[in-house]
C-alpha positions as CSV (number, residue, x, y, z in Angstrom):
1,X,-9.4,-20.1,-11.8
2,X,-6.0,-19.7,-9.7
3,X,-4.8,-16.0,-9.3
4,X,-2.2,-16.5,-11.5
5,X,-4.3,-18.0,-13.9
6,X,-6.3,-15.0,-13.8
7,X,-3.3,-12.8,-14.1
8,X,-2.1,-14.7,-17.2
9,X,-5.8,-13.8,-18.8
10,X,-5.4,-10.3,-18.0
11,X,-2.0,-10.1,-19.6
12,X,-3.3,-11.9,-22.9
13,X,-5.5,-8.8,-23.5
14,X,-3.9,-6.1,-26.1
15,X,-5.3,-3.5,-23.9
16,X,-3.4,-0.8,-25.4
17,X,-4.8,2.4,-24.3
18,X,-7.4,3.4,-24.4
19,X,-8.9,-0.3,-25.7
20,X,-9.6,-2.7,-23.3
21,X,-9.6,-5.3,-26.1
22,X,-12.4,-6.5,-24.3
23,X,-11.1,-7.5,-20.7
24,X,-14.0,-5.7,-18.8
25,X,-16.4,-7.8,-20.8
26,X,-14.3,-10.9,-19.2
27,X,-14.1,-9.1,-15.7
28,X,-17.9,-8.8,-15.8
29,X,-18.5,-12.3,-16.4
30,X,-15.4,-13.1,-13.6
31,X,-16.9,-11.5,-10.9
32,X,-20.3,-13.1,-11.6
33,X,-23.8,-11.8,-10.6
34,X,-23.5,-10.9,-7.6
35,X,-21.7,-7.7,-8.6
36,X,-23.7,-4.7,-10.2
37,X,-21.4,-2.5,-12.8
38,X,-21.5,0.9,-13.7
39,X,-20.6,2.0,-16.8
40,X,-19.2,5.2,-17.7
41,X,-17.8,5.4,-21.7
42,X,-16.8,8.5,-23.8
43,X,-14.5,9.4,-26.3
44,X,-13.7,6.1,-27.0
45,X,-12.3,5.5,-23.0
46,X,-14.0,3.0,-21.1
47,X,-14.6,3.4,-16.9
48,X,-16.3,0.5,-15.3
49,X,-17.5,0.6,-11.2
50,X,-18.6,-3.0,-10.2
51,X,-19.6,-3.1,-6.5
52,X,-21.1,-5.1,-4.0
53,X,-23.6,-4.0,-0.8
54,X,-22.4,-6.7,1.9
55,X,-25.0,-5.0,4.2
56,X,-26.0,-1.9,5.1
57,X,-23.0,-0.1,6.4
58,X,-22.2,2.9,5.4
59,X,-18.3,1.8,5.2
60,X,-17.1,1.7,1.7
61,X,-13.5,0.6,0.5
62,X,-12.8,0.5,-3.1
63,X,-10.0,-0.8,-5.2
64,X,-8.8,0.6,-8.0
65,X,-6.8,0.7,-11.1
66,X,-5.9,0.3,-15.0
67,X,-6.6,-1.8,-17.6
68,X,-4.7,0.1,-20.1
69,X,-0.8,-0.2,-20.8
70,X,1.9,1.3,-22.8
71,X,2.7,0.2,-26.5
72,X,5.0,-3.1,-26.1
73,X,8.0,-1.7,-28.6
74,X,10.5,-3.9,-29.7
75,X,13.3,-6.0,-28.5
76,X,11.6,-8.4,-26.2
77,X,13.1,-11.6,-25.9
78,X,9.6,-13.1,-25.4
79,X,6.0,-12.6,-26.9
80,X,4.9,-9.7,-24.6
81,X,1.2,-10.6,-24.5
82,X,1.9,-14.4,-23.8
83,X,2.6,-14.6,-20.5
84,X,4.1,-17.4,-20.0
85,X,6.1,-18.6,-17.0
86,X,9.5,-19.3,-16.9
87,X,11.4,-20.1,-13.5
88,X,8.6,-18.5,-11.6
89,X,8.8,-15.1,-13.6
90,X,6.2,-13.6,-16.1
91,X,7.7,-11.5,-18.3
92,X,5.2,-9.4,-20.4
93,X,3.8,-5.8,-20.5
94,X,1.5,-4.8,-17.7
95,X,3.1,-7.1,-15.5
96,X,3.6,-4.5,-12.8
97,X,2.1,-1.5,-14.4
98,X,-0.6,-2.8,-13.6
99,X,-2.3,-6.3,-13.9
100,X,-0.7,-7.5,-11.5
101,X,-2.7,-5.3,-9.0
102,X,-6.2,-5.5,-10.9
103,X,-5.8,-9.5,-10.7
104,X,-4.7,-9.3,-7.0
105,X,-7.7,-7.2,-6.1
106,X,-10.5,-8.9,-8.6
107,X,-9.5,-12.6,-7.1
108,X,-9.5,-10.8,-3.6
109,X,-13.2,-8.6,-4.2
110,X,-14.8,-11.7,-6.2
111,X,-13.8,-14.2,-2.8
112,X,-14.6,-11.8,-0.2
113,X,-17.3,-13.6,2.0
114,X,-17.8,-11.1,4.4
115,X,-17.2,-7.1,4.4
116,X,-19.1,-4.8,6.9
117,X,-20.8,-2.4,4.4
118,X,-19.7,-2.0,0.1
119,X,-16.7,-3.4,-1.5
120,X,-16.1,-2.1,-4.7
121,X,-13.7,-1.8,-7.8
122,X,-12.8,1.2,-10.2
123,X,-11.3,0.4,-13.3
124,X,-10.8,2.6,-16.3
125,X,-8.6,2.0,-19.9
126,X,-7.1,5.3,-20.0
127,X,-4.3,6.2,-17.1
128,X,-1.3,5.7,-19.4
129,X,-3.3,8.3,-21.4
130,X,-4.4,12.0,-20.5
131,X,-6.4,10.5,-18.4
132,X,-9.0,13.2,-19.7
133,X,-12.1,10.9,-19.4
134,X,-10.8,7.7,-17.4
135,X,-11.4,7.4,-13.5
136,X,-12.3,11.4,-12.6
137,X,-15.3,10.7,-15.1
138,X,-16.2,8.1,-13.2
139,X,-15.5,9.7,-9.6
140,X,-17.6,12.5,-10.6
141,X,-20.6,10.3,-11.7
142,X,-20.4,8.8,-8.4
143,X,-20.8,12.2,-6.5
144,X,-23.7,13.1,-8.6
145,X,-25.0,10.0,-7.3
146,X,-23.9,10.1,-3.7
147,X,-21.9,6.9,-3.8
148,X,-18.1,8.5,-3.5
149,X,-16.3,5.8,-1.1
150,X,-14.6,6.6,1.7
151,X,-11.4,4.7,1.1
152,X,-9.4,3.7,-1.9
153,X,-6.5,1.4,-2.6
154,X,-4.4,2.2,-6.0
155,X,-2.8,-1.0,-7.1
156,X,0.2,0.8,-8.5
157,X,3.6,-1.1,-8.3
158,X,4.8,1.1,-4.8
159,X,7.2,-1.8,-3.2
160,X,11.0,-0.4,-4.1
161,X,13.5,-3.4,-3.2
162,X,11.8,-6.0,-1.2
163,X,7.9,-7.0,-1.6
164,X,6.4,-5.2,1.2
165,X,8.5,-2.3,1.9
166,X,6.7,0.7,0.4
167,X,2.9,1.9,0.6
168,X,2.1,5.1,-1.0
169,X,0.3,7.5,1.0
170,X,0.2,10.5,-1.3
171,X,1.9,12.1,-4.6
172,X,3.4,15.2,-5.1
173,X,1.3,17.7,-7.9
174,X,2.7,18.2,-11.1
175,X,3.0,22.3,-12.5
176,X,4.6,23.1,-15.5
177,X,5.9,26.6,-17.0
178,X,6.4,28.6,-19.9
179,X,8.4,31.5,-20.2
180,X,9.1,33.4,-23.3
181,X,12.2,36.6,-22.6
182,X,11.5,38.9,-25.2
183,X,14.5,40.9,-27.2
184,X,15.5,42.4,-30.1
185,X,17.3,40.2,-33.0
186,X,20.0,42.1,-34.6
187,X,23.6,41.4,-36.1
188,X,26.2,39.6,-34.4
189,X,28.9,42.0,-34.9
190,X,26.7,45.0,-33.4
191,X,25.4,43.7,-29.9
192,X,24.6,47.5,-29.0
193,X,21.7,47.7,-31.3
194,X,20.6,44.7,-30.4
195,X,18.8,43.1,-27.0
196,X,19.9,40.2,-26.5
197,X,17.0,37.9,-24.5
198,X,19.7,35.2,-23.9
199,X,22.4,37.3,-21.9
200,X,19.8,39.3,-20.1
201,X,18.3,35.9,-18.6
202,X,21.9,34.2,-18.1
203,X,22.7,35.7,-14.6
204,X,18.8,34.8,-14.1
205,X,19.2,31.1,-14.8
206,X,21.6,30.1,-11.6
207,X,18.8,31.5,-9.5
208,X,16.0,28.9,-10.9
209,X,17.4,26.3,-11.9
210,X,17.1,23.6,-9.3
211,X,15.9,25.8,-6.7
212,X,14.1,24.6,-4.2
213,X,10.9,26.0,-3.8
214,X,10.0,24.9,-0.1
215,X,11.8,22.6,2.8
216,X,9.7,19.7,2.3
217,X,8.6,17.7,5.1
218,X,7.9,14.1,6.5
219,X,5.7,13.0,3.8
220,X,7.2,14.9,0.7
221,X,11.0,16.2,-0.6
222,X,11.4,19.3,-1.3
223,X,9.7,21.0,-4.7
224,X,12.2,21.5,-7.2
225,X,12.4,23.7,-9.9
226,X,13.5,22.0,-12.7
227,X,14.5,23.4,-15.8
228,X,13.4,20.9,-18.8
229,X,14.0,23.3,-22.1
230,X,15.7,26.1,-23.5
231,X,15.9,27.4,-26.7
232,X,16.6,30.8,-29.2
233,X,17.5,31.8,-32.2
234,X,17.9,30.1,-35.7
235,X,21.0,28.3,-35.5
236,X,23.2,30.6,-36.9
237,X,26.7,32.3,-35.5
238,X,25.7,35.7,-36.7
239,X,22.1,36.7,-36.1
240,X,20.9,37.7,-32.1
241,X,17.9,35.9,-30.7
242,X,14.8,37.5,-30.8
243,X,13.7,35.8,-27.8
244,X,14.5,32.9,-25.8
245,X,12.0,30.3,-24.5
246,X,12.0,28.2,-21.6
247,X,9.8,25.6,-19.7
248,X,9.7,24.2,-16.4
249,X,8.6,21.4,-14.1
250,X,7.9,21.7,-10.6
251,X,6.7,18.5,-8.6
252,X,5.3,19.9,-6.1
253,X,4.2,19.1,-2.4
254,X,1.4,20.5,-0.2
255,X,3.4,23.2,0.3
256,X,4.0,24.9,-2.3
257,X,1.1,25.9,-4.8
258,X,0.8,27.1,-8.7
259,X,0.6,30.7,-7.5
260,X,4.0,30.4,-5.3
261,X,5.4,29.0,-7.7
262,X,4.1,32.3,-10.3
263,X,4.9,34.6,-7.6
264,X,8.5,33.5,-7.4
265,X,8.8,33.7,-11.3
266,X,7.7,37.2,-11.3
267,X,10.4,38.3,-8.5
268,X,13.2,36.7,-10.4
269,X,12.6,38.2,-13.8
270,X,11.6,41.6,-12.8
271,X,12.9,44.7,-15.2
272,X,12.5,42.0,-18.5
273,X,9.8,42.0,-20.8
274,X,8.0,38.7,-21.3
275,X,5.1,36.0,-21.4
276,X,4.8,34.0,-18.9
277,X,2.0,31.5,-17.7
278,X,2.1,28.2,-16.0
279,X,-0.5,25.0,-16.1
280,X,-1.0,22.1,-13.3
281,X,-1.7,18.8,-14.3
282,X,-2.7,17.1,-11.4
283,X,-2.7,18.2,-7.7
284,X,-0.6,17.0,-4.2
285,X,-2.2,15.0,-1.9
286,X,-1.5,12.6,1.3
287,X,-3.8,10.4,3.6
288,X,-2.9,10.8,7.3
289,X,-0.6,8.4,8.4
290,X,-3.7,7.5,11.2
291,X,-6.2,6.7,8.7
292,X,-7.8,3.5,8.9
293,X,-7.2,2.3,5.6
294,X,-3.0,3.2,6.4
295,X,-3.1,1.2,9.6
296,X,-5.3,-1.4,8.1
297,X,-2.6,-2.0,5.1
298,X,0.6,-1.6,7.2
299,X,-1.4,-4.7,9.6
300,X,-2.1,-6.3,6.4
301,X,1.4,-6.2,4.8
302,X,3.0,-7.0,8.1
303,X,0.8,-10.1,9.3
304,X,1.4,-11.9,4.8
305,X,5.2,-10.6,4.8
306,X,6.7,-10.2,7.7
307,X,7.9,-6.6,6.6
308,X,7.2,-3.5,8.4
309,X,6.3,-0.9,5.5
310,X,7.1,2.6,5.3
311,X,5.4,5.6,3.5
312,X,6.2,7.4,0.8
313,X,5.0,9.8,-2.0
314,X,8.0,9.5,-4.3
315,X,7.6,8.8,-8.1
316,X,5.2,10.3,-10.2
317,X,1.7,11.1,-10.6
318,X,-1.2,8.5,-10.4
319,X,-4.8,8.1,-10.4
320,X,-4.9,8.2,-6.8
321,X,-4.5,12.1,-6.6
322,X,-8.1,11.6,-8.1
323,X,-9.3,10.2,-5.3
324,X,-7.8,12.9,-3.2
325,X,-9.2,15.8,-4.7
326,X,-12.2,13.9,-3.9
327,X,-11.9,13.8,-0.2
328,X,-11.3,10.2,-0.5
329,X,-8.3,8.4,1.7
330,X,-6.4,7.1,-0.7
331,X,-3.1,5.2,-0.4
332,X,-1.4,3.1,-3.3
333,X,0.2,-0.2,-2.7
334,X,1.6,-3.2,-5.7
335,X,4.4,-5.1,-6.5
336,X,8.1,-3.9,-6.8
337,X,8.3,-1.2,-9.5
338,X,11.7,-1.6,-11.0
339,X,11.0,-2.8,-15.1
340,X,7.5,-0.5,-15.8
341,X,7.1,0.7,-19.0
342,X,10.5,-1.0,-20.0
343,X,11.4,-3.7,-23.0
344,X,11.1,-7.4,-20.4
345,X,8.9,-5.8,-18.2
346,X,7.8,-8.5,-15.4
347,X,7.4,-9.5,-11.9
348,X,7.3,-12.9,-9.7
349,X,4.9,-15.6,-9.4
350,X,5.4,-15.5,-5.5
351,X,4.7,-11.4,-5.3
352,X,1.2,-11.5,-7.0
353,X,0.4,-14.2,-4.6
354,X,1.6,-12.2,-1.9
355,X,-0.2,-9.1,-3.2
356,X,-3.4,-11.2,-3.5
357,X,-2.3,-12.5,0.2
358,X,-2.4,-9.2,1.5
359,X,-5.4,-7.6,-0.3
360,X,-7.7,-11.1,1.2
361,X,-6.3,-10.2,4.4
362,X,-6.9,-6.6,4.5
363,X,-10.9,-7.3,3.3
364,X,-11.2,-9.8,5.9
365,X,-10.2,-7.6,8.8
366,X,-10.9,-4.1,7.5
């Protein structure tokens, strides 16, 4: 079986999360006896860890990524689980986001001939999800039986205009906010008996909204605040608020933390009564730029390509902040991300070719 063959077989699975529609069964069988598999399953999400002792090495590198994708919707101009090939494109859903990736690496993993300690692969059916009990289920079974890797690639889509030009080395946390300014609802046409939650909080607004948090640094932007809802009242010309919500992202780098972020809330509105609290969905992280698995890519990408890659943490969160909370270098590199999650989604014959070109030539030297 080709690597695009392979990728076409991916593709064909409805694997809609969090239902694999059966591809790990086909991945087990793919990768043949010679790999073991762990199996992690619960509430109905489905984390498999196949691996394979080369020797004994402590050195571990693991690959990793999703079976799972978004819903198709409507308005393709082709069957989105077909994947056919047309003038050397494949449109269908997963394309980047991210089969191409799990084909590149499982064709990569399953002709490695050589590796100086464990190659493995973690794959779960729920990151388009909550990712509630996809890969940190799996990353915590692997603690609890010593076997946490030391490096990890994240075949996310990372490249931005040219195949080659982008690795991830980290992603930016993720905090949200919810404020409620309390007041006092009242008539219209008698403001002084009233307290008004949205006036009190409109000189407030200008000094939020959009502020940057910290400077940002070489690896990440600055953290933004950024304002993503307001609302009060009932909709009516005549009847005062009787309070006013409002919630917030912030995408946060390494230098700015949930508490900062609390702290600077609490200056601002100072002298108004209200509820406040704030939640964190998944934590920043980045992989020194000297790590072996960073060099070992950017060698990688530059010996296949020709192009000298850069770093970046741009975008939004992924499963390799997993992998950092865990200790684990982690860096993310795929195929261009321009049509995920879109109606036509699709990528190149030539760029999963090269991605599988790269990955071969990044086991083989590692």
């Amino acid at each position: 079986m080709t690597i695009i063959e392979l990728f076409q077989k991916l593709l064909r699975f409805k694997s809609v999360t969090p239902d694999d529609d059966g591809a790990f069964d086909f991945i087990e069988e793919y990768l043949g006896e010679t790999w073991k598999c762990i199996s992690v399953d619960m509430e109905g999400v489905k984390n498999r860890f196949y691996y394979k002792k080369f020797n004994d090495n402590p050195q571990h590198l693991c690959f990793a990524g999703h079976i799972d994708v978004v819903p198709a919707g409507t308005g393709w101009d082709v069957d989105p689980f077909a994947a056919d090939i047309i003038d050397g494109v494949i449109t269908a859903r997963g394309t980047q986001d991210m089969k191409s990736g799990d084909a590149a690496f499982l064709y990569a993993c399953k002709h490695a001939q050589n590796f100086d300690g464990t190659l493995s692969i973690l794959m779960t059916s729920d990151e388009e999800g909550e990712g509630t009990y996809g890969t940190i289920k799996m990353l915590e079974h692997l603690k609890e039986i010593d076997f946490i890797p030391q490096y990890a690639v994240v075949a996310e889509p990372t490249c931005e205009d040219n195949f080659g030009d982008a690795i991830k080395v980290g992603r930016r946390g993720s905090i949200n906010g919810y404020i409620t300014i309390k007041g006092k609802q009242g008539h219209a046409a008698y403001p002084e008996k009233c307290i008004n939650p949205v006036h009190n909080f409109s000189s407030i607004l200008p000094k939020i909204a959009g502020h940057n948090l910290d400077d940002g640094d070489e690896y990440f932007s600055p953290s933004k605040m950024v304002i993503t809802d307001i609302r009060g009242g009932m909709e009516v010309t005549n009847v005062t608020p009787n309070e006013l919500k409002l919630m917030f992202n912030v995408r946060n780098s390494t230098n700015t933390t949930r508490e900062s972020v609390e702290a600077f809330i609490h200056e601002k509105l100072e002298g108004l009564e209200y509820d406040f609290k704030t939640t964190q969905g998944s934590f920043p992280f980045v992989t020194n730029k000297e790590s072996k698995v960073v060099r070992a890519m950017e060698n990688s990408i530059k010996e296949i390509t020709g192009v000298t890659t850069k770093h970046s943490t741009a975008g939004g969160t992924s499963d390799a902040r997993y992998f950092g909370a865990f200790g684990i270098e982690a860096i993310e590199f795929g195929v261009i991300n321009d049509t995920i999650h879109s109606i036509g989604e699709r990528t190149t014959v030539k760029e999963v070719e090269d991605l599988t070109a790269v990955y071969v030539d990044l086991i083989r030297k590692f």
